[in-house]
N, C-alpha and C positions, 0 to 999 in steps of 0.2 A: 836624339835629344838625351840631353844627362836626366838621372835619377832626379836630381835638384830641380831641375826643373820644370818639371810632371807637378802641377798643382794636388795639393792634396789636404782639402776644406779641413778646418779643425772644428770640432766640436758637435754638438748636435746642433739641425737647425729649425728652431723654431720658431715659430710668429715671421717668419723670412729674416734671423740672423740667428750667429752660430755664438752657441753657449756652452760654455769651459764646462769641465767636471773635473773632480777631484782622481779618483781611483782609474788606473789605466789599466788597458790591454794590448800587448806590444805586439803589432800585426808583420807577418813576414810573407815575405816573396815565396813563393813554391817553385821558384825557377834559379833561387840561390838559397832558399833556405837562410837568410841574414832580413833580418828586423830593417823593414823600410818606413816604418813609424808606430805610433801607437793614438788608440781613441779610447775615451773617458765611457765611463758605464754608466749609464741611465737607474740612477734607481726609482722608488715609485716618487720621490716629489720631483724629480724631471721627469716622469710620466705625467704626471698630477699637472703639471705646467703645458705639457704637449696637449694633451686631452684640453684644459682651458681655452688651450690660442685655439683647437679647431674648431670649438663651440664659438668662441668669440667669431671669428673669420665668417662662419655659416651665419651668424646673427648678423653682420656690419653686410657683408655681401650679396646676402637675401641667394645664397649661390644656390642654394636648394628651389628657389622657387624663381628664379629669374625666367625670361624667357629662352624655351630651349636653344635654341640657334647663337644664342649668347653663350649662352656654355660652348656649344657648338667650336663657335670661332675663334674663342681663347683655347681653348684644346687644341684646333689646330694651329694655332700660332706659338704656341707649346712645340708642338711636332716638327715647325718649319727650324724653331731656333735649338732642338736636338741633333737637326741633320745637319744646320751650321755648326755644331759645336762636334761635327763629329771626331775630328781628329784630337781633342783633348780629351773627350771621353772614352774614345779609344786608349790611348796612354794610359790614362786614371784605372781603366779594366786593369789596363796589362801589368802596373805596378804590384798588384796583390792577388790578383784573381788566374785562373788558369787556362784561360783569353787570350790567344796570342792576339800582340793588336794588331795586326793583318787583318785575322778572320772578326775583331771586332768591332775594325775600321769598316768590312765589305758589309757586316753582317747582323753583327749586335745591335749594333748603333741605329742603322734605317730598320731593322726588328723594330726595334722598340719607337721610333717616331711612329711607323706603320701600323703598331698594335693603338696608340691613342688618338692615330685618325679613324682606328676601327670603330671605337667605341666612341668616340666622339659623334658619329654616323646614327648612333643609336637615340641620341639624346632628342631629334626632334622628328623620331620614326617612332617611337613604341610608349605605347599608352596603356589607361584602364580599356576599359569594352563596357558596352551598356547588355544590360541582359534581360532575355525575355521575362516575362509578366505579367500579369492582369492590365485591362486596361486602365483601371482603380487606381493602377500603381506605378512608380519608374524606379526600379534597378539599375546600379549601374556598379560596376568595381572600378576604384581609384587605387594607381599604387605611387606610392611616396616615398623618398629617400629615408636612408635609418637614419644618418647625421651623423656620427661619426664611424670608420671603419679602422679597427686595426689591424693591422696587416705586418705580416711577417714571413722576410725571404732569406731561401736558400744561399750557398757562394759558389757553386757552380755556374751560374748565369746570369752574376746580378743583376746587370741591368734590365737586362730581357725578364727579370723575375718585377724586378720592380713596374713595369709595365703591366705585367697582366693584372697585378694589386690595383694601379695608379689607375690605369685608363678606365675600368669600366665603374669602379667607387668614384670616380670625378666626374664622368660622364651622366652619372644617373644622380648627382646632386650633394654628394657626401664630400665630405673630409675626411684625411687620413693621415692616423697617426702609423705611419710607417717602422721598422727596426730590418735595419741590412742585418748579414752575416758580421759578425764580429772580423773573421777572417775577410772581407770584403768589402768595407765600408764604403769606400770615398764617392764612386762613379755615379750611387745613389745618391749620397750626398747634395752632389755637383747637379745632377739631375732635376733636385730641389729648388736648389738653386737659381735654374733656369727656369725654372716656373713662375715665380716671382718675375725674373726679368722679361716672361713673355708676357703678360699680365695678370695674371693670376693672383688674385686677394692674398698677401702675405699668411700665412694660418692654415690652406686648404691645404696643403702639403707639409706634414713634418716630418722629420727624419731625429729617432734617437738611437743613440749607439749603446751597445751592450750586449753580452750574453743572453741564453734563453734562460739559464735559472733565477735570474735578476731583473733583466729587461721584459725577457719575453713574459714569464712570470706577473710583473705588474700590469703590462698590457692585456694579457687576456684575462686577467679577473680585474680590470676595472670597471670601477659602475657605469664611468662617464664611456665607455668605448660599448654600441650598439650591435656591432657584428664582429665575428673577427673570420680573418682570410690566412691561412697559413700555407705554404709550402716547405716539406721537408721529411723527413724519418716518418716512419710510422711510429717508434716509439716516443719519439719527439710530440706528431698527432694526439696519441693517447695521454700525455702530460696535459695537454691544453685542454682536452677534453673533460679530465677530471678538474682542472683549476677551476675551467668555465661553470661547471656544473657544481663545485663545493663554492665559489664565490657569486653565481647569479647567472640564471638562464640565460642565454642568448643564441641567436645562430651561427653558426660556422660553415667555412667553406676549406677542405680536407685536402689537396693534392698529396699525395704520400708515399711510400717506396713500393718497387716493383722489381719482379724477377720473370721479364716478360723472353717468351718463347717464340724465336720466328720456324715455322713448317715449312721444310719443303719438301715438294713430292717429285717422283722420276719424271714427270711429263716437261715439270718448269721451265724456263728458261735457265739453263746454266749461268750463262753469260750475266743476266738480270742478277739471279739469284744472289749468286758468289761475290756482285757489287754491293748491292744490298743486303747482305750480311754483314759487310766489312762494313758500311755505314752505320748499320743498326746497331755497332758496338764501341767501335773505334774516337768519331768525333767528341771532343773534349778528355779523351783517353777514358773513356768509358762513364766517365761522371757525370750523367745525367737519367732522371728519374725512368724514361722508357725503353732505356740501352736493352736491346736485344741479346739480353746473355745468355740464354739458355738453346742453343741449334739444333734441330731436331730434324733429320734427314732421311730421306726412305733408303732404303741399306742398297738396293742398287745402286745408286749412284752416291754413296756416302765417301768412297776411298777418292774420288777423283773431286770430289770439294771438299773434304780434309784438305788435300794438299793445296788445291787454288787456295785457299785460305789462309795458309800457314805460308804460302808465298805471298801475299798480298801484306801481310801481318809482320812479315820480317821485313816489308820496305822502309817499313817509318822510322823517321830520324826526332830525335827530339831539337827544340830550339826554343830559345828564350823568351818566353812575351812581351818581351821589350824588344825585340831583334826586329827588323825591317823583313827579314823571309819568314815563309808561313811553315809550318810544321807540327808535331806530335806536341801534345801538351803537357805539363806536371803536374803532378797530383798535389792536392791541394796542400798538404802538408804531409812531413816527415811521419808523423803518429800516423793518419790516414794509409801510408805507404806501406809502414810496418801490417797493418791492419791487413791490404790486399794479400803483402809478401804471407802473414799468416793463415791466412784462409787457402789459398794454392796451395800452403805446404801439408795442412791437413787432408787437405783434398787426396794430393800425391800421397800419403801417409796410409789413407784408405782407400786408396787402388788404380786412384787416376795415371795416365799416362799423360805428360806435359810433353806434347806435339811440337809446339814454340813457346817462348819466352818462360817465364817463370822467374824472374828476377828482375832487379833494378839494371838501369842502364849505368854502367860505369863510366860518372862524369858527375859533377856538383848538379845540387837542385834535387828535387824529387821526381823521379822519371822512372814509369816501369814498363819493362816490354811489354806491349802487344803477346796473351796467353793463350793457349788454347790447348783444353783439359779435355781427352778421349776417355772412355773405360768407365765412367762415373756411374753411379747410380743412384736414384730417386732421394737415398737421406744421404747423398756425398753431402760437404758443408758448401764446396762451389754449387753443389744445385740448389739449396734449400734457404742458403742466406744470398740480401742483397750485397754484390760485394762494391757497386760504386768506383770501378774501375776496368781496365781495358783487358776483363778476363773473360774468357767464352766457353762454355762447357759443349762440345757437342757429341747427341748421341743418334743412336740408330732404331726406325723401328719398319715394319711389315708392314704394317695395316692401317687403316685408318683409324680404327678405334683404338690400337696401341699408340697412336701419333697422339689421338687426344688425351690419353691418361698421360701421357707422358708431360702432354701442355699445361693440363690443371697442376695447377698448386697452392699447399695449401693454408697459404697464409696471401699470398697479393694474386691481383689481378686488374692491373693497370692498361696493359696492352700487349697486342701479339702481331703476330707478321706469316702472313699463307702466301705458298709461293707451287703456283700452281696453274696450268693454262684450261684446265677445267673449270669452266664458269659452275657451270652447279656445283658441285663440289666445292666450290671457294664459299657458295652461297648459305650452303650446307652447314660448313662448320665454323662458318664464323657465326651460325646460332649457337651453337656446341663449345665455344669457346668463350668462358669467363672472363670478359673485361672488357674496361668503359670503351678501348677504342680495339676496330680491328684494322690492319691494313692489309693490301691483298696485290703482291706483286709490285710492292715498294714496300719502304721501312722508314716512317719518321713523318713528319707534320710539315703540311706546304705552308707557303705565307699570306694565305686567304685569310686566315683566324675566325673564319666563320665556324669550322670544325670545334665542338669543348673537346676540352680532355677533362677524365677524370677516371678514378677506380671502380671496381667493384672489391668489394670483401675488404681487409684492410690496406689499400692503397688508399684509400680515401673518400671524401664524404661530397656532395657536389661538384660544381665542375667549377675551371675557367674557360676562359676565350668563349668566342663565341652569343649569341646573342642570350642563353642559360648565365653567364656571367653576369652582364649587364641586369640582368632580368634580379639574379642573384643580391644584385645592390640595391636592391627596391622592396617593399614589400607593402603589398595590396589591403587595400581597406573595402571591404561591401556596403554598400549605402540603399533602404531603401525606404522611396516615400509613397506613405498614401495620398493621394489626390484627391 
């Protein structure tokens, strides 16, 4: 299919249609680097409008209080008409995002239906509780939707990011005033789109376009917006944190950056292991929040998975996210690129050994080899910053307890990866190891979505997925009477 022909929604959309703006932001491919269109910037009285239509919607639809099952089956009629649409919204990914639409035809796409029949499940299973007390008296706790949530995603996964916002804020009775990545718009968009046409109250779904210092800015200090849900930087985190708290309390929910560490020890499975590394870094060329960049290996067998590694590492070929075959992805943009090319070089500067790659692939687009940095130590700049890319630092230690100093660090802790056929010992130190998830002879999240992710330390504040989400979109009132 031509570029032209790849729908791509204009404008923001609100109350279920799409509304021009003045001031643009010209969004480009990461797979050529050339401007494939551009979207208008929300400032706060197209917030001011978005925030209206969700309140109006939640009032005309009674969507907060209908019966749950109702919600229920527009959710999933929502779901059935994402996985018909999936081959457009496949394209739509692969136009701007770093998606090939292969892996977002097989993968993104039923993610994300999957993740709003999850939460959809939720809506007429999980209640208040009545609690004990005199018999004088009846206690019980009710919990109730906030009303409007504002929610703001990443562009490494958009659509899969827009789901974890969309499903359980919808499921639990809310509207949501959503904002993509500027770099990402459309698929969210389009997304929106489909909600309306599965039947969905025009309103419960907005979508406005814009940067964070602009958009995201008015969204999270607005009065009318009750919660807000963010993914993204940690220093991004701490921005909204402050706005929320200089412009009016409310809750938030935090996914944020990580510089997480997978363990292996001599006993492991090799074979396991050395696949599950290259997973825990490689998929979306390293751009996503739990990528295993930090390898931490017990020095007997560290030389003989260096090298499995750095052969597994020099396979991948890059390809276009528009292209019909599946392969290596680009980073998201050219500045980004520079950003990974400079942080390797510092690294190498202060002592690292570059094992493989360490440069762009010579070809158009943004594309960087598959890295992998030996020699580093604890303040190298590849160990200490997140770098968001398909670089791997790996080091060596003796001991267990050198394994774990080597795993803490000291700003995230998001998630880790033990790789080891000692069950106690896995049991052991995944108490000993700082962060919201651990995995243990795998690397990465099944597609249950029962499991939350979230951080500890500055990764983030709450969780998604899982039934802590859902729960997340609600909040409890205690009642009690005397008799």
């Amino acid at each position: 299919m031509q570029l032209s022909d790849i729908p791509r929604p204009a404008g923001h959309f609100i109350a279920g249609r799409h509304v021009p703006g003045d001031e643009t932001i010209e969004v480009v491919s990461p797979s050529t680097g050339r401007p494939v269109g551009a979207i208008p910037v929300a400032d706060a009285g197209i917030v001011d409008e978005a925030v209206a239509a969700a309140r109006a919607a939640l009032a005309s639809s009674g969507w907060g209080g209908v019966a749950p099952r109702d919600r229920l089956r527009a959710l999933h009629a929502w779901a059935d008409l994402i996985e018909q649409e999936a081959e457009t919204l496949a394209l739509i990914e692969a136009v701007c995002s770093s998606r090939p639409a292969a892996q977002a035809r097989s993968g993104d796409v039923p993610v994300t239906a999957e993740q709003i029949r999850f939460f959809a499940e939720f809506a007429d299973k999980e209640g208040g509780a009545l609690v004990p007390t005199s018999d004088a008296q009846h206690g019980f706790i009710s919990d109730e939707p906030y009303g409007v949530v504002g929610a703001i995603t990443p562009w490494n996964f958009p659509i899969n990011m827009a789901g974890w916002k969309l499903g359980p804020a919808l499921a639990a009775g809310n509207a949501v005033v959503l904002k993509p990545s500027e770099m990402t718009p459309w698929s969210t968009l389009y997304l929106a789109e489909l909600s309306v046409r599965a039947g969905l109250t025009a309103g419960l779904v907005n979508v406005v376009l814009g940067d964070g210092p602009v958009t995201g800015t008015a969204i999270t200090g607005h009065a009318g917006i009750d919660k807000v849900s963010f993914t993204g930087s940690t220093r991004a985190g701490a921005a909204i944190m402050e706005n929320v708290a200089r412009t009016g309390i409310k809750p938030m929910t935090l996914e944020l950056g990580g510089k997480s560490p997978m363990v292996v020890f001599a006993d492991a499975d090799l074979d396991l292991a050395a696949a599950c590394l290259d997973r825990g870094i490689m998929p979306n060329a390293g751009q996503f929040c739990v990528a295993g960049s930090r390898i931490l290996v017990e020095e007997s067998i560290a030389e003989e998975l260096a090298a499995r590694l750095a052969e597994r590492f020099a396979r991948y070929r890059p390809v276009d996210t528009l292209a019909e075959a599946d392969g290596f992805s680009p980073i998201i943009s050219g500045k980004q690129m520079a950003r990974i090319d400079g942080i390797v070089r510092a690294s190498a500067g202060q002592g690292a050994e570059v094992l493989c790659g360490g440069e762009a692939f010579d070809r158009e687009g943004n594309y960087y080899r598959p890295t992998l940095l030996t020699g580093v130590t604890q303040d190298n700049p590849a160990v200490t910053e997140e770098i968001f890319g398909p670089v791997a630092t790996f080091q060596t230690f003796a001991t267990e307890d050198e394994a774990m100093a080597l795993a803490a660090h000291a700003t995230y802790g998001l998630a880790a990866g033990l790789f080891t056929r000692d069950l106690s010992r896995a049991l052991r130190l995944s108490r000993r190891i700082e962060a919201g998830t651990v995995w243990i002879n795998r690397y990465g999240r099944s597609r249950d979505h029962i499991l939350p992710t979230g951080g500890w330390k500055a990764s983030g504040l709450g969780k998604d997925l899982g039934r802590e989400a859902y729960h997340a979109s609600r909040r409890t009132k205690s009642v009690l009477i005397d008799l």
